[in-house]
DSSP file (Angstrom, degrees, kcal/mol; ACC not computed):
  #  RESIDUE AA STRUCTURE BP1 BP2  ACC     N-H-->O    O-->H-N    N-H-->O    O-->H-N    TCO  KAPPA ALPHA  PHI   PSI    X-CA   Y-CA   Z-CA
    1    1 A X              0   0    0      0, 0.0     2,-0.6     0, 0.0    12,-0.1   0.000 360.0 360.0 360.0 124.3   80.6   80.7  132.1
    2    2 A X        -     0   0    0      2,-0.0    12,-0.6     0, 0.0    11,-0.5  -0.985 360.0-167.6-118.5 128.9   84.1   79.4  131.4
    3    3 A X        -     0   0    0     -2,-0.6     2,-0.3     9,-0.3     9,-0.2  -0.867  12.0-148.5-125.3 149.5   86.2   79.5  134.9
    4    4 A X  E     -A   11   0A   0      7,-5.5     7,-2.7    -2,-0.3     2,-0.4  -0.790   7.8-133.5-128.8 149.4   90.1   79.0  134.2
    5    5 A X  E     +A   10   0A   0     -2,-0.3     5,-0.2     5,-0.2     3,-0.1  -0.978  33.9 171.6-112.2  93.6   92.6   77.0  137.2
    6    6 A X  E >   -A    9   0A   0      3,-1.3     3,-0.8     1,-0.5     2,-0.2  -0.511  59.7 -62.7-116.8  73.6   95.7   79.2  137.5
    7    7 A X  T 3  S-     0   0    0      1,-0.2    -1,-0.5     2,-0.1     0, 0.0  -0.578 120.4 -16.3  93.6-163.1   97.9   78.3  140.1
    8    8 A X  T 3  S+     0   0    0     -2,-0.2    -1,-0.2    -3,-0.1     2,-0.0   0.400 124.2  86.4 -25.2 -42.5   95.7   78.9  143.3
    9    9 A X  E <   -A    6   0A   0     -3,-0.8    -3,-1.3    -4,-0.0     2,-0.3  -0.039  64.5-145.3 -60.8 152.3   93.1   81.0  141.5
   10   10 A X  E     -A    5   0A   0     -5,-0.2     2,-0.4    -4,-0.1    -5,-0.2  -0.967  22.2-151.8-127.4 142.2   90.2   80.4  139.6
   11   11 A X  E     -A    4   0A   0     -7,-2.7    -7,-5.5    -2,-0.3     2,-0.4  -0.966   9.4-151.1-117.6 110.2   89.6   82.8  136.6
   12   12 A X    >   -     0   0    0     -2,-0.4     3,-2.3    -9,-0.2     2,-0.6  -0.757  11.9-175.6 -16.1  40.0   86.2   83.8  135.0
   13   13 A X  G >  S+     0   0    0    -11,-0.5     3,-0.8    -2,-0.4   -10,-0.1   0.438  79.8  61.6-104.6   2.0   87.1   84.5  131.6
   14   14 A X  G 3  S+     0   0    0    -12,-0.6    -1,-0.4    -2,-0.6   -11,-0.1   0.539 112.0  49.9 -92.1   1.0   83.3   85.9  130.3
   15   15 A X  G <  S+     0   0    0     -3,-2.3    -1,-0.3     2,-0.0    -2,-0.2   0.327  91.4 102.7-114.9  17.3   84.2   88.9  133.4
   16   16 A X    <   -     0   0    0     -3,-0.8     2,-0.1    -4,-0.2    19,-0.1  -0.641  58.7-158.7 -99.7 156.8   87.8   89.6  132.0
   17   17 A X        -     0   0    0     -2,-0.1    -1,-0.1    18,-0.0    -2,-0.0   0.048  41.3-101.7-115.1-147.9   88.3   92.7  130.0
   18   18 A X  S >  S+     0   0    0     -2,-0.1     3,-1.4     2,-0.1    12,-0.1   0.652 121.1  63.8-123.2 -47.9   90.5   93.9  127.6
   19   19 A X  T 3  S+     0   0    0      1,-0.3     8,-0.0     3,-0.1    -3,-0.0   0.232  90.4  70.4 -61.5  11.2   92.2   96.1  131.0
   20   20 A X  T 3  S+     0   0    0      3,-0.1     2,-0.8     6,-0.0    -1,-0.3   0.245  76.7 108.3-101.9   0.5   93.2   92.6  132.8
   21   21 A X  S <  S-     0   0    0     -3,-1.4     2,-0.1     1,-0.1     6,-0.1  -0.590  70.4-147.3 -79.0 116.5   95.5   92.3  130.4
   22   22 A X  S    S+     0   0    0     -2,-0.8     2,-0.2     4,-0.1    -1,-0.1   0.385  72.3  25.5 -81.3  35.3   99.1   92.9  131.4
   23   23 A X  S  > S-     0   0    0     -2,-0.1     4,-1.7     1,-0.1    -2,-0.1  -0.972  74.4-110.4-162.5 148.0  100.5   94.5  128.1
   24   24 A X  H  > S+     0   0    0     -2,-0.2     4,-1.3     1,-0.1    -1,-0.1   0.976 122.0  48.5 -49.1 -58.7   99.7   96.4  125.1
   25   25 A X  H >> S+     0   0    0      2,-0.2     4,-1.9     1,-0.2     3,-0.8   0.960 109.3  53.5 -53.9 -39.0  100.3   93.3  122.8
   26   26 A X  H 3> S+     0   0    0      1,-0.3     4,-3.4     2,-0.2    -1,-0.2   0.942 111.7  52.6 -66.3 -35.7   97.7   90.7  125.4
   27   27 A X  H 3< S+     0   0    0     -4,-1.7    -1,-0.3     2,-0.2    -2,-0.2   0.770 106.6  47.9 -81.0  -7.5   95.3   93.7  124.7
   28   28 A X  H XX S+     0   0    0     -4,-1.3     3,-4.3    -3,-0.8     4,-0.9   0.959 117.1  41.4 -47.7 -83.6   95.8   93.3  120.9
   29   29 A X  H 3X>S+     0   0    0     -4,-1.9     5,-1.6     1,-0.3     4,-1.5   0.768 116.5  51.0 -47.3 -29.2   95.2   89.3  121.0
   30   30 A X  H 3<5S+     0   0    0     -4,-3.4    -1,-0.3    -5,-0.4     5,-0.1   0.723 117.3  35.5-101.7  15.1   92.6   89.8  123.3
   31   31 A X  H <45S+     0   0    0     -3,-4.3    -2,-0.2    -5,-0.2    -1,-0.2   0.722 129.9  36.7-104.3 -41.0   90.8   92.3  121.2
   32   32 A X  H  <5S+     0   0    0     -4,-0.9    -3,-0.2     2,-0.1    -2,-0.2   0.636 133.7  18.4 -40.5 -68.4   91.8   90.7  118.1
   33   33 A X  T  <5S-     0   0    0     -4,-1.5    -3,-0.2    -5,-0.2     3,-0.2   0.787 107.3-110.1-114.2 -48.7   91.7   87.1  118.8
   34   34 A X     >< -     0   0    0     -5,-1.6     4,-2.0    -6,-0.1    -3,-0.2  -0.419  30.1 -77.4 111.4 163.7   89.5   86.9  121.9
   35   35 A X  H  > S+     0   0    0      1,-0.2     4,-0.9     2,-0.2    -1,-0.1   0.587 120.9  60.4-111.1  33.7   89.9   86.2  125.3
   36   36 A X  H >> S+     0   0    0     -3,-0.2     4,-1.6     2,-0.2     3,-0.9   0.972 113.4  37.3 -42.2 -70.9   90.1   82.6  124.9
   37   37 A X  H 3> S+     0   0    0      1,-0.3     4,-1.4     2,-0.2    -2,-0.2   0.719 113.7  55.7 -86.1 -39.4   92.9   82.8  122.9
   38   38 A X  H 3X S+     0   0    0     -4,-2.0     4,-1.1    -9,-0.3    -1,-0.3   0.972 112.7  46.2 -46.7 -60.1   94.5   85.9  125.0
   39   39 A X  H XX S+     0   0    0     -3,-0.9     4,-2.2    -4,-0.9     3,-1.1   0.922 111.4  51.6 -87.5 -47.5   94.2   83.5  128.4
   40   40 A X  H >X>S+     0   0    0     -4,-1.6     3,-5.3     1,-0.2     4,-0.8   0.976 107.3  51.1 -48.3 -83.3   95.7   80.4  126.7
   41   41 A X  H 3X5S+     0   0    0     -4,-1.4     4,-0.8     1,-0.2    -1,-0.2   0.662 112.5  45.4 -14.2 -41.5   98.6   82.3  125.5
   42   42 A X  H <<5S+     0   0    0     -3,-1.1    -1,-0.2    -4,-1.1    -2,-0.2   0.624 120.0  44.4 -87.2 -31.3   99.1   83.6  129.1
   43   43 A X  H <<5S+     0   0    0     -3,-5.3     3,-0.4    -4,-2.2    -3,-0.2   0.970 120.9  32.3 -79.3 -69.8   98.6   80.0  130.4
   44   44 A X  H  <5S+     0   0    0     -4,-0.8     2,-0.2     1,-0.3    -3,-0.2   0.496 123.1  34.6 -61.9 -35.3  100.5   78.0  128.1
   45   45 A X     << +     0   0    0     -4,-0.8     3,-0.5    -5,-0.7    -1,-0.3  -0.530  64.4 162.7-140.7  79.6  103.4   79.9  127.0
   46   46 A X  S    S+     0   0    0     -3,-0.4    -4,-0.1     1,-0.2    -3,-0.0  -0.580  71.4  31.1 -81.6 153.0  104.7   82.2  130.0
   47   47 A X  S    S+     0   0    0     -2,-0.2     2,-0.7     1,-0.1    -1,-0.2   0.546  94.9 143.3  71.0  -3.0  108.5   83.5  129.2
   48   48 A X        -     0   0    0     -3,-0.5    -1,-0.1     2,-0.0    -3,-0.0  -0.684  54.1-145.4-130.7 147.2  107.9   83.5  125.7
   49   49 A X        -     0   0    0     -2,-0.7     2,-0.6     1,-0.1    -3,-0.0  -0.038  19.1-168.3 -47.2 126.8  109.0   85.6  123.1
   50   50 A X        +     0   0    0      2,-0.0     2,-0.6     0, 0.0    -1,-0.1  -0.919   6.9 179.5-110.6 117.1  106.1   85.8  120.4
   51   51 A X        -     0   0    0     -2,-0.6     2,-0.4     0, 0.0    -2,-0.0  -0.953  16.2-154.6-105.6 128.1  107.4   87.4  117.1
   52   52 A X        -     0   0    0     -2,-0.6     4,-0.1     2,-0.0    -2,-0.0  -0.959  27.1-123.7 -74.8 114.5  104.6   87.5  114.6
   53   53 A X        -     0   0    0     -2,-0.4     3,-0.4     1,-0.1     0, 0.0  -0.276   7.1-123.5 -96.3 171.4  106.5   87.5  111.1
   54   54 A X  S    S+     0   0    0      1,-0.3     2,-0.9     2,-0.1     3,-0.1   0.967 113.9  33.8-107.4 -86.1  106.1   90.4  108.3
   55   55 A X  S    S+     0   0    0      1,-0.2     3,-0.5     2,-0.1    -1,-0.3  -0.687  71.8 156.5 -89.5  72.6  105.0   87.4  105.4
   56   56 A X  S    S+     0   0    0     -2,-0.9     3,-0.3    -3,-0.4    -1,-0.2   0.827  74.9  44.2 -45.5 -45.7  103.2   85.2  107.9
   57   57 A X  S >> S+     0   0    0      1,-0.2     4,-2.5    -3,-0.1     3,-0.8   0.273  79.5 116.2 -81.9  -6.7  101.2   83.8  104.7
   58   58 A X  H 3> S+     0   0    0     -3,-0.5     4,-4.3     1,-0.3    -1,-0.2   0.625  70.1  43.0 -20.8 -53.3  103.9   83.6  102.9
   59   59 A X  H 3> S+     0   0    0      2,-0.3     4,-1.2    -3,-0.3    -1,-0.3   0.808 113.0  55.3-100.8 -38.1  104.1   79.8  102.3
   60   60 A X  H <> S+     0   0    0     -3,-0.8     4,-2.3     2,-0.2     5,-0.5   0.873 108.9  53.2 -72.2 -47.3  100.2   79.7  101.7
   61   61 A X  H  X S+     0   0    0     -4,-2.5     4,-2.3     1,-0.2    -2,-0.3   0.969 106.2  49.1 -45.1 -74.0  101.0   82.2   99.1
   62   62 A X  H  X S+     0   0    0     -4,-4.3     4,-0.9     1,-0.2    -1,-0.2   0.725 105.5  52.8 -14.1 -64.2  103.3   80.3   97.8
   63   63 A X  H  X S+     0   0    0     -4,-1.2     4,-2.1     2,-0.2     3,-0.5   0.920 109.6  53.0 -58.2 -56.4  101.2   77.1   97.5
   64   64 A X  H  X S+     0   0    0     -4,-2.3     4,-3.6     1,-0.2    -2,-0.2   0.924 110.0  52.7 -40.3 -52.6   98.2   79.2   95.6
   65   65 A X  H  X S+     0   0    0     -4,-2.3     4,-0.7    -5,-0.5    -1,-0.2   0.833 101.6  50.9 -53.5 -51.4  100.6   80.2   93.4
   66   66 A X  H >X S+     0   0    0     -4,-0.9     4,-0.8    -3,-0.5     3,-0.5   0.764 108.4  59.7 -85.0  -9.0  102.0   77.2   92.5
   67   67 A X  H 3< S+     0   0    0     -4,-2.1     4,-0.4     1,-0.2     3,-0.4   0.772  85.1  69.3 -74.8 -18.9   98.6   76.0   91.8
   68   68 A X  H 3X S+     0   0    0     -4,-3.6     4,-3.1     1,-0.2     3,-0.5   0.748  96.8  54.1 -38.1 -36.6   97.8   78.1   89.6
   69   69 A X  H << S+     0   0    0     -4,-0.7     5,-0.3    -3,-0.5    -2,-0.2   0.442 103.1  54.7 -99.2   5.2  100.2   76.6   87.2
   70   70 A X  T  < S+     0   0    0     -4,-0.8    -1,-0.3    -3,-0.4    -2,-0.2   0.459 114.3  43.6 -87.4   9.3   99.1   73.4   87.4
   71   71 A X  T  4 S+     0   0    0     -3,-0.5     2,-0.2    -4,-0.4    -2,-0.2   0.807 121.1  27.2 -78.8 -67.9   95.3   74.7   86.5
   72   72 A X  S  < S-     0   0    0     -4,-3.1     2,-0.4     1,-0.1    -1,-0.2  -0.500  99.7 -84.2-117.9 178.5   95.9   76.7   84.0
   73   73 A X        -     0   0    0     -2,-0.2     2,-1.5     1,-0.1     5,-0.2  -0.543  51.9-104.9 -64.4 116.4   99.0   77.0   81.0
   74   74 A X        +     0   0    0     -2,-0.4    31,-0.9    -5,-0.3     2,-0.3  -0.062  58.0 167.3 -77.1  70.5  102.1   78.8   82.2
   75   75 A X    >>  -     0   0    0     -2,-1.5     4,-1.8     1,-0.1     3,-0.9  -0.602  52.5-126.0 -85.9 137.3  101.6   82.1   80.4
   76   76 A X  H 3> S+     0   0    0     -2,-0.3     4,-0.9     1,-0.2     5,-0.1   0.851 121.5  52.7 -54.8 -23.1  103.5   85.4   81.0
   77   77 A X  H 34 S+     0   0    0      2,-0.2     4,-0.3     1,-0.2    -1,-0.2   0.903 100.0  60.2 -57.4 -41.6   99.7   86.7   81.4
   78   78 A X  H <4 S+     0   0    0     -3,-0.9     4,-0.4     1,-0.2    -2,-0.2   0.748 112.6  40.8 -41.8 -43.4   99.0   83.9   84.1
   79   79 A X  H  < S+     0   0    0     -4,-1.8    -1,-0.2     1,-0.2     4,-0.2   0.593 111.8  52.9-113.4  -1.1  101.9   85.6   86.1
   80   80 A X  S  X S+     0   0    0     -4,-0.9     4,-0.7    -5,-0.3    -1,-0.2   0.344 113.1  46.9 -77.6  -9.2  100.9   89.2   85.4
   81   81 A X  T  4 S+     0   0    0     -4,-0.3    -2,-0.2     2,-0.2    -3,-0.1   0.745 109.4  50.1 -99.1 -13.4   97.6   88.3   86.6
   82   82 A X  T >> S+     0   0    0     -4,-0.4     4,-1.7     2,-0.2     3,-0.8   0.634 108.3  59.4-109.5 -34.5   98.8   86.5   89.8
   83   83 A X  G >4>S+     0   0    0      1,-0.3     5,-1.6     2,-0.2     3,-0.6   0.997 102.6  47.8 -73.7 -41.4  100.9   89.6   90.6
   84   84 A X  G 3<5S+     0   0    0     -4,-0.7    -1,-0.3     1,-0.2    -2,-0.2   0.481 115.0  46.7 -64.4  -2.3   98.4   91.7   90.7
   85   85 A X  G <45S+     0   0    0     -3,-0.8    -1,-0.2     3,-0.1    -2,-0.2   0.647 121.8  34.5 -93.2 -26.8   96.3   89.1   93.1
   86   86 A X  T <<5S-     0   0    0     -4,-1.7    -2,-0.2    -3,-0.6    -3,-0.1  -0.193 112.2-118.0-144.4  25.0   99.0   88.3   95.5
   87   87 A X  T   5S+     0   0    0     -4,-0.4     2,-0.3     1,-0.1    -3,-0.2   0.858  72.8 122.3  52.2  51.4  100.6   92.3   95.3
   88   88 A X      < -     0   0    0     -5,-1.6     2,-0.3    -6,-0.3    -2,-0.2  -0.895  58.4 -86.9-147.6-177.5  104.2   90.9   93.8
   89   89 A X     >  -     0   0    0     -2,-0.3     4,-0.6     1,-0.1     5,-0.2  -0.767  20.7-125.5-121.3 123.5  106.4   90.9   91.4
   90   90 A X  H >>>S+     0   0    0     -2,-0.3     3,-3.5     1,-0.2     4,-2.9   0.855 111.2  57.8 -18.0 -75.3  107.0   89.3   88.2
   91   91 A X  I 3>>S+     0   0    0      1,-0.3     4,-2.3     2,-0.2     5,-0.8   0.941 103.3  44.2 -16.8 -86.5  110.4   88.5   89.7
   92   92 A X  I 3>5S+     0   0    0      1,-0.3     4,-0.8     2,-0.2    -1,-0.3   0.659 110.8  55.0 -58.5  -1.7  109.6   86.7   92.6
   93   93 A X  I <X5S+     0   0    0     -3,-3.5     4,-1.4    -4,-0.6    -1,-0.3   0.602 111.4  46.4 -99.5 -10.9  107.0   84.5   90.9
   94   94 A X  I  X5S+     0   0    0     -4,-2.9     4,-2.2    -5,-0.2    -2,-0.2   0.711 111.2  46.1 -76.7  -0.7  109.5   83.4   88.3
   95   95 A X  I  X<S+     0   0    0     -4,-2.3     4,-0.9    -5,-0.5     5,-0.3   0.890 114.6  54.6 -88.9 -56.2  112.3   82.7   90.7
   96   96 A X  H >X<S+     0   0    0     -5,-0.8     3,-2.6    -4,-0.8     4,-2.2   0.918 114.4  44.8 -44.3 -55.4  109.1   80.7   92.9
   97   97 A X  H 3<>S+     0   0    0     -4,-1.4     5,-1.1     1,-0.3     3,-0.5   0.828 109.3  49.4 -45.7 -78.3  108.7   79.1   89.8
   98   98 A X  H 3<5S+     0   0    0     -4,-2.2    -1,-0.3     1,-0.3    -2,-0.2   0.271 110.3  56.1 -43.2  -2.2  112.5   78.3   88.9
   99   99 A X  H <<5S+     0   0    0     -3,-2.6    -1,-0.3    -4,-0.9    -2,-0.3   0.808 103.8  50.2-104.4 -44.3  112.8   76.9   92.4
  100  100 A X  T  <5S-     0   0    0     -4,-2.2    -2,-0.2    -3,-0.5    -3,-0.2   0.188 119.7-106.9 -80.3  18.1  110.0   74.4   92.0
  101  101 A X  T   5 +     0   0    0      1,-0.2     2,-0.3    -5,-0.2    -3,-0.2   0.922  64.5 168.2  49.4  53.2  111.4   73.2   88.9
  102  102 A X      < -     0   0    0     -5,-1.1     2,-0.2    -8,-0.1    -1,-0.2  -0.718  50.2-104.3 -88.5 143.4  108.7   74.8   86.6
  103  103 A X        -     0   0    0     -2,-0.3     2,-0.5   -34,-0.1    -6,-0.1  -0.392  44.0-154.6 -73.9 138.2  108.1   75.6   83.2
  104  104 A X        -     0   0    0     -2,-0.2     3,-0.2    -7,-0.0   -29,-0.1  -0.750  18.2-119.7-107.2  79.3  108.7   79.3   83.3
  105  105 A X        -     0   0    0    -31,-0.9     2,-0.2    -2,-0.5   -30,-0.1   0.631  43.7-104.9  81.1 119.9  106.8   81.4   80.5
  106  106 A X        -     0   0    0      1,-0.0    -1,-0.2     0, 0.0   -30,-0.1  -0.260  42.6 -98.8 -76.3 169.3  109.6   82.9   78.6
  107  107 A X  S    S+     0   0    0     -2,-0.2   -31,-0.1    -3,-0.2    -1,-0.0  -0.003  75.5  25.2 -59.5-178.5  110.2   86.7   79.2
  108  108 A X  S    S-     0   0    0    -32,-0.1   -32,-0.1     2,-0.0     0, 0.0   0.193 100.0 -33.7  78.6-176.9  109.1   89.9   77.2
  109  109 A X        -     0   0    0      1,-0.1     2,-0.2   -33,-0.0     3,-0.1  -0.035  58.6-135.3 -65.8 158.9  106.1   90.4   74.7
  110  110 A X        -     0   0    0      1,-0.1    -1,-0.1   -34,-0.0     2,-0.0  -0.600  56.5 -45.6-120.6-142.7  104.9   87.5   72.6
  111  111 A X        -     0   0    0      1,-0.2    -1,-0.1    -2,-0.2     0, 0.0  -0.429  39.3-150.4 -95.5-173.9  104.2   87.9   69.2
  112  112 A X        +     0   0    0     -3,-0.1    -1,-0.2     2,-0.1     2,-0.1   0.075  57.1 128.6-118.6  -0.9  101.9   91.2   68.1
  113  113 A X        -     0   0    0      1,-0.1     2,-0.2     8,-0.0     8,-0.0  -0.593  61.4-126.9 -92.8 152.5  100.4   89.0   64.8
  114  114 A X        -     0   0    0     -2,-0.1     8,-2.2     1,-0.0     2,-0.6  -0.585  20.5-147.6-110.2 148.2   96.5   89.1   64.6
  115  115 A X  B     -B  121   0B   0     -2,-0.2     6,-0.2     6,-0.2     4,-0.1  -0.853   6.8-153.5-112.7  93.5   95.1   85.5   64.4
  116  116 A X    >   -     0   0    0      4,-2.6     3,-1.6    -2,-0.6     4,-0.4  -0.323  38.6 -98.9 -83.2 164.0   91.7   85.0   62.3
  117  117 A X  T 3  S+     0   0    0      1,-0.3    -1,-0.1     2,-0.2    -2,-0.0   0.397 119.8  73.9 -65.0  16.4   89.4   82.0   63.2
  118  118 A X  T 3  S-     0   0    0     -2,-0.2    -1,-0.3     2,-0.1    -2,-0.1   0.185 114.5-116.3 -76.0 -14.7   90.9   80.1   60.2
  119  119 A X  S <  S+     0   0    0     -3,-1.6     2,-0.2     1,-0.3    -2,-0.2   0.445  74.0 138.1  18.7  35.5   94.0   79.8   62.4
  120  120 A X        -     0   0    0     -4,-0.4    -4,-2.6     2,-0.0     2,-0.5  -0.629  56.6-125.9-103.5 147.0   96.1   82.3   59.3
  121  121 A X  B      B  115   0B   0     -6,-0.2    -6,-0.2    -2,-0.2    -8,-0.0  -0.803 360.0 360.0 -71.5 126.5   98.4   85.0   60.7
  122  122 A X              0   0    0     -8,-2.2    -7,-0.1    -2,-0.5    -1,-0.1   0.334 360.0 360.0-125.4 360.0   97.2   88.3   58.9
């Protein structure tokens, strides 16, 4: 049993429901998140606006990203493979790239010559 001290009141929170909630959005969080996290919210931050953002992960994204090119060698394959893991775009992981002052895989194909285990071009 967790009892909550709100103003005058004391609050159960293991007898709260998802319909003691006094919005669609608290009945998200508290459906969502729980209603720990639901009751906090309600304690802690009355009167304010919560905007969740679009790219909330954005910056974690980011980070992954740029670790990858310190694992492995900064190949235009490396950043076709990482768009297809993180649903983006060549663009926007050379530009990450160019911002962090990275070696940037030059553009376009590389070359088409078949290599035998002699290292000879054939």
């Amino acid at each position: 049993m967790t009892i909550i001290k709100c103003g005058g009141i004391e609050v159960d929170t293991e007898k709260l429901t998802v319909d003691d909630m006094p919005t669609e959005v608290f009945r998200e969080i508290f459906e969502l998140c729980g209603v720990n996290v639901a009751m906090e919210l309600l304690l802690n931050m009355p009167g304010n606006i919560i905007q969740v953002p679009a790219r909330g992960l954005a910056n974690i994204e980011k980070r992954l990203i740029l670790q990858a090119f310190e694992k492995f060698p900064p190949t235009t394959a490396l950043i076709r493979r990482l768009c297809r893991d993180f649903k983006t775009s060549e663009w926007y992981i050379r530009d990450l790239l160019v911002q962090n002052k990275k070696q940037v895989p030059c553009d376009g194909q590389g070359h088409l010559d078949f290599i035998n285990s002699e290292g000879e071009v054939q």
